[in-house]
N, C-alpha and C positions, 0 to 999 in steps of 0.2 A: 686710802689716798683721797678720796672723796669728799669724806668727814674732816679730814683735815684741811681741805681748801676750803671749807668751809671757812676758815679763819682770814684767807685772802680777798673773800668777796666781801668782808669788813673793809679790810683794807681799801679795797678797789672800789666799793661803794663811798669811800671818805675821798678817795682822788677825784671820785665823779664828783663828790660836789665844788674840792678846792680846784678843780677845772674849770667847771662848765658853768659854775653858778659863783663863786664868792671874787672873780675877779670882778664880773658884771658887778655884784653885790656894793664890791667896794670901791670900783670907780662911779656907783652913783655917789657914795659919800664924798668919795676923794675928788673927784671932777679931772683927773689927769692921770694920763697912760704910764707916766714918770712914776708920780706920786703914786699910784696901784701896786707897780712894780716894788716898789721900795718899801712898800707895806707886806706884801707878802714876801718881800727878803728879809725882813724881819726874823720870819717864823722857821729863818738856816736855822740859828742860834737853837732854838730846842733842837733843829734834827743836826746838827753837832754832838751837843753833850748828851743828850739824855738815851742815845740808845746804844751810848757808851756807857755811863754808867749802868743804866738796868742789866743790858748786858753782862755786865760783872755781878753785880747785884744776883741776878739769877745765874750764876755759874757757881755763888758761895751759900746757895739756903737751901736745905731741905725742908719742907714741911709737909702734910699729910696727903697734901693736893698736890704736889708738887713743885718741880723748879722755876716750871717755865708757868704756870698758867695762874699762880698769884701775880704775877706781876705785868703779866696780861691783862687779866681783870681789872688789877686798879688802874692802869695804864687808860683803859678803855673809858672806867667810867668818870675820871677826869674829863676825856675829850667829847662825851655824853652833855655834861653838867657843861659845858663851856658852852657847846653848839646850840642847847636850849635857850642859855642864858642868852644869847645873843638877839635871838627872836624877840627880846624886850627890850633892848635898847636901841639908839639910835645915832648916841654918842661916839664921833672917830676914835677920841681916845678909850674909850672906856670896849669898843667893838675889839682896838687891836690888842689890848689886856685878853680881852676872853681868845682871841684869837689865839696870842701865844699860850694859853694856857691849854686850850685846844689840842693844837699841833705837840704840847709838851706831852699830852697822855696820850698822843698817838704816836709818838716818837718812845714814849715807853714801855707801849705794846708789842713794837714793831720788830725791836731787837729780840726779843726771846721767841716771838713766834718764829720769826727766820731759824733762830738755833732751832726750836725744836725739828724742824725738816729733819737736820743732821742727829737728834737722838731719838727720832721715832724709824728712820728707813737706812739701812745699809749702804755702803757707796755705791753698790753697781747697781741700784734702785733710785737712785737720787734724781737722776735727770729726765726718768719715766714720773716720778713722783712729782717734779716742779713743772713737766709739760701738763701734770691732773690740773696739780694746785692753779698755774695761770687758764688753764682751761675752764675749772669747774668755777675758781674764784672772780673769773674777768667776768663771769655774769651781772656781778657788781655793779661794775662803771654800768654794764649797757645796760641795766635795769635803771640804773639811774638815769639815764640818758634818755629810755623812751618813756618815763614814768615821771620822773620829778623836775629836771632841768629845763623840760622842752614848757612848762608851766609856771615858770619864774615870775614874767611878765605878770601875769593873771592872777596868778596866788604865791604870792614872794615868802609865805613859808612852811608850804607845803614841802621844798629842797631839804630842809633844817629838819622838819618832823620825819620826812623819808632813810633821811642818813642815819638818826638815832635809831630809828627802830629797825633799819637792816643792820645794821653795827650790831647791836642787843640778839637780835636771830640769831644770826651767823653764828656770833660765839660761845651759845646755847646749844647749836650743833658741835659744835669743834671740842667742847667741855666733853659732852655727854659721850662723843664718839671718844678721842683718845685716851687712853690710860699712859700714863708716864710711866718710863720703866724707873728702877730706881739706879741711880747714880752715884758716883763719886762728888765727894764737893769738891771743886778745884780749890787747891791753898794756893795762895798769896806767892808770885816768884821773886825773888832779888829782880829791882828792877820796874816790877809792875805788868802790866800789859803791854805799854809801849817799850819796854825791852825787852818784853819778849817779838812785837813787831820790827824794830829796829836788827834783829837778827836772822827776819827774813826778809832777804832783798828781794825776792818774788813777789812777794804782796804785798811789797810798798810800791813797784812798777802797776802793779793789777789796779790798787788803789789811785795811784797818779793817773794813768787811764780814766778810770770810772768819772774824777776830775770833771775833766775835759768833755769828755760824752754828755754827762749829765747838766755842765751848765748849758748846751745847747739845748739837751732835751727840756729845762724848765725854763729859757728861752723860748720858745715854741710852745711848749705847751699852755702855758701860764695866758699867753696872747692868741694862741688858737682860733675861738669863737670870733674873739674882736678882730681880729687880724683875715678871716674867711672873710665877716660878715664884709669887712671895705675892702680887701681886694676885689672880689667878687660882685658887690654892691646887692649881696641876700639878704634876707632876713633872719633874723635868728634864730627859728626855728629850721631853716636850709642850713645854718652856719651850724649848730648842733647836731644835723642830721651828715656833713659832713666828717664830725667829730666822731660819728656814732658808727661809719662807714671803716673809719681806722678804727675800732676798737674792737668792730666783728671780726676783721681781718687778726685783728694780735690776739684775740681769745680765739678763733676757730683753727689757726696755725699756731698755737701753744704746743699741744701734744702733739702733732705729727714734727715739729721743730726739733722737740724734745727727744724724739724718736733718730731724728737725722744725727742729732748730735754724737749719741751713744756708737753710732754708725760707721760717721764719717770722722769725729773728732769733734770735741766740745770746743776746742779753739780755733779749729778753722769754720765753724759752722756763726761764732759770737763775730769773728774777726768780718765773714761775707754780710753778716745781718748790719755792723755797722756804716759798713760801706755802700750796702743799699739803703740802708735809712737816710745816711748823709745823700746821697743823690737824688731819691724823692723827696724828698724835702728841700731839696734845691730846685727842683723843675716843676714843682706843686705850682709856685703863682706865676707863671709866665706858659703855659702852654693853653690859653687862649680862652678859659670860660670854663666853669662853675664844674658844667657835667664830664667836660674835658679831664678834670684836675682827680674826679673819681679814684678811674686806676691806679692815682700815683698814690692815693692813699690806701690802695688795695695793698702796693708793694710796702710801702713805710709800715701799716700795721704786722701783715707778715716779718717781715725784718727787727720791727721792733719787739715782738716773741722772742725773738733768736738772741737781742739783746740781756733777756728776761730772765727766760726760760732756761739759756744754755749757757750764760756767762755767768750765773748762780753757782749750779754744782759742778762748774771749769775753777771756779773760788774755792770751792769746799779741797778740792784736791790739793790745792798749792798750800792749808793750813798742818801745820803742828797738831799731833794730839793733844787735847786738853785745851781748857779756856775756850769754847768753841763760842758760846756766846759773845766774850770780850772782843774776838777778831768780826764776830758778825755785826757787836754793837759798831765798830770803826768802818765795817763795809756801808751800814747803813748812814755812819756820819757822813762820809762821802757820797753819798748817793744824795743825799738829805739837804746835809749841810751846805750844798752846792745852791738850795733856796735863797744863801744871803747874796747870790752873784747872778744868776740866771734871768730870775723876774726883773731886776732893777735894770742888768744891761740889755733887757730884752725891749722892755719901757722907752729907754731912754735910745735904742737903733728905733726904735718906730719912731719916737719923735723925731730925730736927727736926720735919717735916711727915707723912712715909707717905712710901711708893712710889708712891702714884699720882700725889701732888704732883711727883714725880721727872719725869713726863712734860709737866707745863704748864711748869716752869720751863726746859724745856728749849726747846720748843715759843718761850716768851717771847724768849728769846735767839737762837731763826731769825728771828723777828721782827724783833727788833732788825736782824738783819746784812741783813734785805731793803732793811729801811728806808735803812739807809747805801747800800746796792746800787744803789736807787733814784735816788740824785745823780749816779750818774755818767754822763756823757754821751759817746753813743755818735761816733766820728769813722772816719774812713777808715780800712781795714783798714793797719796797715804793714807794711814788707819784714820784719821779724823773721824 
Protein backbone atom coordinates (compact mmCIF):
# COMPACT_ATOMS: atom_id res chain seq x y z
CA UNK A 1 0.00 0.00 0.00
CA UNK A 2 2.96 2.08 0.65
CA UNK A 3 4.63 1.73 -2.65
CA UNK A 4 1.71 2.28 -4.30
CA UNK A 5 0.92 5.87 -2.78
CA UNK A 6 3.94 6.36 -3.79
CA UNK A 7 2.27 7.33 -7.09
CA UNK A 8 -0.17 9.94 -5.15
CA UNK A 9 2.62 11.91 -3.72
CA UNK A 10 3.41 12.68 -7.72
CA UNK A 11 0.16 13.54 -7.82
CA UNK A 12 -0.09 15.81 -4.70
CA UNK A 13 3.39 17.05 -5.24
CA UNK A 14 1.86 18.63 -8.87
CA UNK A 15 -1.25 20.14 -6.79
CA UNK A 16 1.37 21.75 -4.44
CA UNK A 17 2.60 23.44 -7.08
CA UNK A 18 -0.77 24.45 -9.26
CA UNK A 19 -1.87 25.72 -5.62
CA UNK A 20 0.67 27.40 -4.00
CA UNK A 21 2.88 28.57 -6.68
CA UNK A 22 1.47 28.85 -10.39
CA UNK A 23 -1.57 31.09 -9.44
CA UNK A 24 1.14 33.65 -7.85
CA UNK A 25 3.19 32.72 -10.92
CA UNK A 26 0.51 33.63 -13.37
CA UNK A 27 -1.09 36.61 -11.86
CA UNK A 28 2.49 38.24 -12.06
CA UNK A 29 2.03 37.69 -15.95
CA UNK A 30 -1.55 38.22 -16.01
CA UNK A 31 -1.94 41.31 -13.61
CA UNK A 32 -5.64 40.22 -12.66
CA UNK A 33 -7.59 37.92 -10.29
CA UNK A 34 -10.30 37.48 -13.19
CA UNK A 35 -7.76 37.05 -15.88
CA UNK A 36 -5.54 34.23 -13.45
CA UNK A 37 -8.78 32.46 -12.84
CA UNK A 38 -9.61 32.13 -16.46
CA UNK A 39 -6.25 30.87 -17.28
CA UNK A 40 -6.17 28.14 -15.08
CA UNK A 41 -9.84 27.33 -16.42
CA UNK A 42 -8.39 26.80 -19.22
CA UNK A 43 -6.55 23.76 -18.13
CA UNK A 44 -10.77 21.88 -17.24
CA UNK A 45 -10.53 21.14 -20.92
CA UNK A 46 -7.56 18.49 -20.57
CA UNK A 47 -9.03 17.24 -17.15
CA UNK A 48 -12.19 16.49 -19.26
CA UNK A 49 -11.11 14.48 -22.05
CA UNK A 50 -7.96 13.08 -21.38
CA UNK A 51 -8.57 10.89 -18.34
CA UNK A 52 -11.37 9.70 -20.20
CA UNK A 53 -9.68 8.70 -22.96
CA UNK A 54 -6.40 7.16 -21.44
CA UNK A 55 -8.84 5.72 -19.21
CA UNK A 56 -10.12 3.46 -22.09
CA UNK A 57 -6.93 3.53 -23.70
CA UNK A 58 -5.53 1.57 -20.62
CA UNK A 59 -8.64 -0.81 -20.15
CA UNK A 60 -7.96 -2.09 -24.09
CA UNK A 61 -3.81 -2.76 -24.11
CA UNK A 62 -1.94 -5.36 -22.78
CA UNK A 63 1.78 -5.03 -23.14
CA UNK A 64 4.72 -6.61 -21.18
CA UNK A 65 4.70 -3.81 -18.46
CA UNK A 66 1.42 -3.53 -18.34
CA UNK A 67 -2.12 -1.86 -18.54
CA UNK A 68 -2.00 0.90 -16.37
CA UNK A 69 1.68 1.98 -16.09
CA UNK A 70 2.67 2.77 -19.86
CA UNK A 71 0.31 5.19 -19.89
CA UNK A 72 1.37 6.51 -16.57
CA UNK A 73 4.66 6.91 -17.85
CA UNK A 74 4.09 8.80 -20.83
CA UNK A 75 1.25 10.69 -19.26
CA UNK A 76 4.01 11.79 -16.72
CA UNK A 77 6.61 12.67 -18.78
CA UNK A 78 4.54 15.05 -21.03
CA UNK A 79 3.76 17.13 -17.82
CA UNK A 80 7.88 16.85 -16.94
CA UNK A 81 8.79 18.45 -20.43
CA UNK A 82 5.95 21.10 -20.22
CA UNK A 83 6.91 22.29 -16.50
CA UNK A 84 10.73 22.49 -17.45
CA UNK A 85 9.96 24.13 -20.55
CA UNK A 86 8.12 26.72 -18.80
CA UNK A 87 11.12 27.89 -16.56
CA UNK A 88 12.34 29.37 -20.15
CA UNK A 89 9.80 31.50 -21.15
CA UNK A 90 8.14 34.28 -20.17
CA UNK A 91 5.51 34.65 -22.86
CA UNK A 92 1.51 34.64 -21.57
CA UNK A 93 0.81 32.92 -24.53
CA UNK A 94 3.31 30.60 -25.14
CA UNK A 95 3.31 29.84 -20.70
CA UNK A 96 -0.41 28.74 -21.21
CA UNK A 97 0.44 26.34 -24.29
CA UNK A 98 3.00 24.60 -22.14
CA UNK A 99 0.45 24.87 -19.33
CA UNK A 100 -2.15 22.91 -21.01
CA UNK A 101 0.17 20.59 -22.15
CA UNK A 102 1.18 20.11 -18.75
CA UNK A 103 -2.16 19.54 -17.03
CA UNK A 104 -2.81 17.27 -20.44
CA UNK A 105 0.01 14.59 -19.25
CA UNK A 106 -1.07 14.82 -15.88
CA UNK A 107 -4.57 14.30 -16.54
CA UNK A 108 -3.21 11.11 -18.55
CA UNK A 109 -1.46 9.74 -15.75
CA UNK A 110 -4.13 10.48 -13.38
CA UNK A 111 -6.95 8.09 -14.80
CA UNK A 112 -5.03 4.71 -14.73
CA UNK A 113 -3.38 5.25 -11.67
CA UNK A 114 -6.89 5.70 -9.83
CA UNK A 115 -7.83 2.42 -11.82
CA UNK A 116 -4.98 0.75 -10.70
CA UNK A 117 -6.08 0.99 -6.74
CA UNK A 118 -9.22 -1.19 -8.04
CA UNK A 119 -6.73 -3.92 -9.79
CA UNK A 120 -4.03 -4.14 -7.28
CA UNK A 121 -6.45 -4.43 -3.84
CA UNK A 122 -9.64 -6.35 -3.25
CA UNK A 123 -12.91 -4.33 -2.17
CA UNK A 124 -12.93 -4.90 1.42
CA UNK A 125 -9.15 -3.42 1.30
CA UNK A 126 -10.04 -0.40 -0.72
CA UNK A 127 -10.83 2.12 1.79
CA UNK A 128 -7.67 1.00 4.20
CA UNK A 129 -5.77 1.20 0.87
CA UNK A 130 -6.95 4.91 -0.13
CA UNK A 131 -6.65 6.09 3.72
CA UNK A 132 -2.39 4.70 2.89
CA UNK A 133 -2.40 6.15 -0.49
CA UNK A 134 -3.79 9.99 0.82
CA UNK A 135 -1.67 9.30 3.96
CA UNK A 136 1.56 8.30 2.65
CA UNK A 137 0.99 10.33 -0.87
CA UNK A 138 -0.27 13.83 0.84
CA UNK A 139 3.50 14.05 1.83
CA UNK A 140 3.64 15.56 -1.51
CA UNK A 141 1.81 18.79 -1.17
CA UNK A 142 3.34 19.44 2.36
CA UNK A 143 6.93 18.63 1.21
CA UNK A 144 6.16 21.03 -1.38
CA UNK A 145 4.84 23.53 0.95
CA UNK A 146 7.79 23.56 3.45
CA UNK A 147 10.52 23.03 0.72
CA UNK A 148 9.70 24.77 -2.50
CA UNK A 149 6.63 27.19 -2.41
CA UNK A 150 7.38 29.05 0.81
CA UNK A 151 10.68 30.21 -1.70
CA UNK A 152 8.92 31.42 -4.69
CA UNK A 153 9.64 35.01 -3.95
CA UNK A 154 13.50 34.41 -3.77
CA UNK A 155 14.07 31.68 -6.23
CA UNK A 156 11.00 31.60 -8.72
CA UNK A 157 12.30 28.20 -9.97
CA UNK A 158 13.42 26.31 -7.49
CA UNK A 159 8.99 25.23 -7.41
CA UNK A 160 9.44 24.04 -11.23
CA UNK A 161 12.78 22.03 -10.50
CA UNK A 162 11.23 20.60 -7.08
CA UNK A 163 7.91 19.35 -8.76
CA UNK A 164 9.87 17.43 -11.79
CA UNK A 165 12.10 15.68 -9.57
CA UNK A 166 9.52 14.56 -6.99
CA UNK A 167 7.13 13.57 -9.89
CA UNK A 168 10.32 11.47 -11.39
CA UNK A 169 11.01 9.73 -7.59
CA UNK A 170 7.67 8.94 -6.87
CA UNK A 171 7.09 6.94 -9.68
CA UNK A 172 10.43 5.04 -9.68
CA UNK A 173 9.00 3.82 -6.47
CA UNK A 174 5.48 2.94 -7.57
CA UNK A 175 7.07 1.14 -10.93
CA UNK A 176 9.54 -0.80 -9.07
CA UNK A 177 7.18 -1.63 -6.14
CA UNK A 178 3.96 -2.92 -8.12
CA UNK A 179 3.61 -5.78 -10.30
CA UNK A 180 0.31 -5.80 -12.38
CA UNK A 181 -1.56 -8.75 -12.35
CA UNK A 182 -2.46 -9.82 -15.66
CA UNK A 183 -5.91 -8.90 -16.99
CA UNK A 184 -8.68 -9.29 -19.29
CA UNK A 185 -8.70 -6.50 -21.96
CA UNK A 186 -12.12 -5.03 -21.86
CA UNK A 187 -13.83 -5.15 -25.59
CA UNK A 188 -15.52 -2.31 -27.03
CA UNK A 189 -19.59 -2.44 -25.67
CA UNK A 190 -22.65 -1.38 -28.10
CA UNK A 191 -22.86 2.04 -26.96
CA UNK A 192 -19.39 2.82 -25.71
CA UNK A 193 -18.69 3.99 -22.28
CA UNK A 194 -21.12 6.46 -22.01
CA UNK A 195 -23.87 3.65 -22.47
CA UNK A 196 -22.67 2.00 -20.47
CA UNK A 197 -22.74 5.11 -17.75
CA UNK A 198 -26.19 6.22 -19.06
CA UNK A 199 -27.47 2.81 -17.60
CA UNK A 200 -26.34 3.49 -14.31
CA UNK A 201 -28.41 6.06 -12.62
CA UNK A 202 -26.25 5.82 -9.60
CA UNK A 203 -23.13 7.19 -10.81
CA UNK A 204 -24.52 9.72 -12.85
CA UNK A 205 -26.10 11.18 -9.31
CA UNK A 206 -22.36 10.31 -7.62
CA UNK A 207 -21.00 12.17 -10.62
CA UNK A 208 -23.61 15.23 -10.51
CA UNK A 209 -22.41 15.60 -6.80
CA UNK A 210 -18.78 15.59 -7.36
CA UNK A 211 -19.96 18.63 -9.83
CA UNK A 212 -20.98 20.74 -7.46
CA UNK A 213 -18.35 19.91 -4.57
CA UNK A 214 -15.45 20.38 -6.70
CA UNK A 215 -16.31 23.59 -8.40
CA UNK A 216 -16.30 25.07 -4.89
CA UNK A 217 -13.41 23.14 -3.81
CA UNK A 218 -11.20 24.81 -6.96
CA UNK A 219 -13.06 28.03 -6.11
CA UNK A 220 -11.09 28.06 -2.95
CA UNK A 221 -8.39 26.41 -3.61
CA UNK A 222 -7.00 28.09 -6.73
CA UNK A 223 -7.45 31.63 -4.47
CA UNK A 224 -6.28 30.31 -1.22
CA UNK A 225 -2.84 32.01 -0.71
CA UNK A 226 -4.00 35.19 -2.38
CA UNK A 227 -7.33 35.28 -0.82
CA UNK A 228 -5.50 34.40 3.30
CA UNK A 229 -2.74 36.67 2.38
CA UNK A 230 -5.78 39.99 2.22
CA UNK A 231 -8.02 38.84 4.26
CA UNK A 232 -5.82 38.43 7.01
CA UNK A 233 -3.28 41.15 5.61
CA UNK A 234 0.02 38.20 6.10
CA UNK A 235 2.54 37.58 4.35
CA UNK A 236 3.07 34.93 2.13
CA UNK A 237 4.87 32.99 3.73
CA UNK A 238 1.88 33.10 6.84
CA UNK A 239 -0.61 32.72 3.99
CA UNK A 240 1.44 29.24 2.84
CA UNK A 241 1.86 28.31 6.24
CA UNK A 242 -1.81 28.56 6.62
CA UNK A 243 -2.21 26.33 3.57
CA UNK A 244 0.34 24.01 5.00
CA UNK A 245 -1.92 23.87 8.27
CA UNK A 246 -4.97 22.37 6.18
CA UNK A 247 -2.84 19.92 4.50
CA UNK A 248 -1.34 18.32 7.64
CA UNK A 249 -4.77 17.97 9.00
CA UNK A 250 -6.16 15.98 5.35
CA UNK A 251 -2.82 13.91 5.28
CA UNK A 252 -2.58 13.03 9.10
CA UNK A 253 -6.60 12.17 9.10
CA UNK A 254 -6.36 10.19 5.89
CA UNK A 255 -6.16 6.75 7.43
CA UNK A 256 -7.77 7.10 10.60
CA UNK A 257 -11.00 8.68 8.02
CA UNK A 258 -10.30 5.71 6.08
CA UNK A 259 -10.62 3.59 9.02
CA UNK A 260 -14.04 5.18 10.13
CA UNK A 261 -15.48 4.74 7.04
CA UNK A 262 -15.06 0.89 6.63
CA UNK A 263 -16.71 1.24 10.31
CA UNK A 264 -19.41 3.52 10.27
CA UNK A 265 -20.33 3.63 6.46
CA UNK A 266 -18.35 5.11 3.36
CA UNK A 267 -21.40 7.33 2.74
CA UNK A 268 -22.33 8.69 5.69
CA UNK A 269 -18.62 9.26 6.74
CA UNK A 270 -18.23 11.41 2.72
CA UNK A 271 -21.77 12.81 3.29
CA UNK A 272 -20.55 14.48 7.38
CA UNK A 273 -16.76 15.30 5.79
CA UNK A 274 -18.86 17.51 3.14
CA UNK A 275 -20.76 19.28 5.47
CA UNK A 276 -18.08 20.09 7.68
CA UNK A 277 -15.91 21.23 4.95
CA UNK A 278 -18.79 23.46 3.70
CA UNK A 279 -19.07 25.06 7.31
CA UNK A 280 -15.23 25.75 7.75
CA UNK A 281 -14.83 27.28 5.01
CA UNK A 282 -17.57 29.52 5.64
CA UNK A 283 -16.55 30.71 9.10
CA UNK A 284 -12.66 30.64 8.13
CA UNK A 285 -12.56 34.54 7.23
CA UNK A 286 -14.92 36.32 9.71
CA UNK A 287 -14.00 34.87 13.07
CA UNK A 288 -11.72 37.61 13.93
CA UNK A 289 -7.66 37.09 12.99
CA UNK A 290 -5.14 35.07 11.25
CA UNK A 291 -4.44 32.60 14.53
CA UNK A 292 -8.17 32.52 15.20
CA UNK A 293 -8.92 31.11 11.70
CA UNK A 294 -6.18 28.13 12.63
CA UNK A 295 -8.78 25.53 13.90
CA UNK A 296 -11.06 25.96 11.23
CA UNK A 297 -8.68 24.86 8.98
CA UNK A 298 -7.68 21.96 11.41
CA UNK A 299 -11.47 20.81 10.80
CA UNK A 300 -11.78 21.66 6.68
CA UNK A 301 -8.44 19.58 6.38
CA UNK A 302 -9.81 16.69 8.40
CA UNK A 303 -13.10 16.72 6.45
CA UNK A 304 -11.65 17.23 3.46
CA UNK A 305 -9.81 13.42 3.86
CA UNK A 306 -13.16 12.22 4.22
CA UNK A 307 -14.09 13.89 0.93
CA UNK A 308 -10.87 11.90 -0.52
CA UNK A 309 -10.22 9.27 1.16
CA UNK A 310 -13.88 7.78 1.57
CA UNK A 311 -15.93 9.08 -1.36
CA UNK A 312 -13.22 7.18 -3.60
CA UNK A 313 -13.92 3.53 -2.73
CA UNK A 314 -17.94 4.75 -1.76
CA UNK A 315 -17.47 5.15 -6.01
CA UNK A 316 -15.78 1.93 -6.70
CA UNK A 317 -18.80 0.09 -5.02
CA UNK A 318 -21.63 1.81 -7.10
CA UNK A 319 -19.46 0.59 -10.67
CA UNK A 320 -20.30 -2.42 -12.94
CA UNK A 321 -17.70 -5.03 -13.49
CA UNK A 322 -15.46 -4.30 -16.31
CA UNK A 323 -14.31 -0.97 -17.85
CA UNK A 324 -12.96 0.10 -14.42
CA UNK A 325 -10.77 2.62 -15.95
CA UNK A 326 -13.34 4.28 -18.55
CA UNK A 327 -15.81 5.04 -15.23
CA UNK A 328 -12.65 6.22 -13.24
CA UNK A 329 -11.47 8.17 -16.38
CA UNK A 330 -15.19 10.21 -16.06
CA UNK A 331 -14.89 10.35 -12.22
CA UNK A 332 -11.68 12.03 -12.74
CA UNK A 333 -13.32 14.43 -15.61
CA UNK A 334 -15.57 15.56 -13.21
CA UNK A 335 -13.35 16.10 -10.37
CA UNK A 336 -11.04 17.79 -13.10
CA UNK A 337 -12.89 19.05 -15.58
CA UNK A 338 -14.69 21.38 -12.94
CA UNK A 339 -11.11 23.57 -13.58
CA UNK A 340 -13.04 25.23 -16.56
CA UNK A 341 -15.69 26.71 -13.78
CA UNK A 342 -14.20 26.93 -10.34
CA UNK A 343 -10.94 29.17 -10.85
CA UNK A 344 -12.71 31.71 -13.35
CA UNK A 345 -15.99 32.13 -10.96
CA UNK A 346 -13.71 31.99 -7.97
CA UNK A 347 -11.57 35.17 -9.84
CA UNK A 348 -14.38 36.92 -10.91
CA UNK A 349 -16.67 36.61 -6.82
CA UNK A 350 -13.33 38.19 -5.59
CA UNK A 351 -13.52 40.87 -7.86
CA UNK A 352 -17.14 41.47 -7.60
CA UNK A 353 -17.79 40.72 -3.95
CA UNK A 354 -14.12 40.61 -1.65
CA UNK A 355 -12.27 37.64 -0.88
CA UNK A 356 -13.94 36.77 1.93
CA UNK A 357 -17.17 36.37 -0.14
CA UNK A 358 -14.79 33.91 -2.04
CA UNK A 359 -15.17 31.36 0.93
CA UNK A 360 -19.13 31.18 1.40
CA UNK A 361 -19.61 30.82 -2.37
CA UNK A 362 -17.68 28.24 -2.29
CA UNK A 363 -18.82 26.59 0.99
CA UNK A 364 -22.64 27.19 -1.07
CA UNK A 365 -21.51 24.76 -3.77
CA UNK A 366 -20.26 21.75 -1.28
CA UNK A 367 -23.55 22.40 -0.25
CA UNK A 368 -25.15 21.88 -3.08
CA UNK A 369 -22.89 18.48 -4.23
CA UNK A 370 -24.01 17.15 -0.46
CA UNK A 371 -27.44 17.65 -1.22
CA UNK A 372 -27.20 15.66 -4.66
CA UNK A 373 -24.96 13.07 -2.62
CA UNK A 374 -27.70 12.61 -0.45
CA UNK A 375 -30.28 10.85 -3.18
CA UNK A 376 -28.12 8.18 -3.71
CA UNK A 377 -29.00 5.01 -2.32
CA UNK A 378 -26.77 2.93 -0.81
CA UNK A 379 -26.87 -1.21 -2.44
CA UNK A 380 -24.52 -4.17 -2.18
CA UNK A 381 -20.99 -3.64 -2.38
CA UNK A 382 -20.21 -5.12 -6.33
CA UNK A 383 -17.43 -7.37 -7.82
CA UNK A 384 -15.71 -4.28 -9.53
Amino acid sequence: MAGFAMGLFAVQTFWGFTMATLPLYLRDLAGSNTLTGILLSTTGIAGIVFPVASGAVSDRISTRWGRRKPVIAAGWTLACCALLAMTAVRSLPAVLGLLVLAYAGFFIALGPYFALLADTFPPEERSAATGVMFLVGGTGILSYLLFAARFYESSPLWPFFWTVGGIVLANSVLFFVIRERAAAVALPRPGGLFGDVLNERTVIRFYAGMLFWWTGLWMVSTFFIIAYREVFGVSIARAVAAFLVLNVSFVLSALPVGLLGIRYGLKKITACGLGLLALSLAFTPFIGGYDASLPFLVVAGASYSAVLAVSYPFFLRLLPAGNTAGFVGLYMACQNGTLLVGPALGGLVIDLFGYSVLFVAAAAAILAGLAVFLTIKEAPAKAN
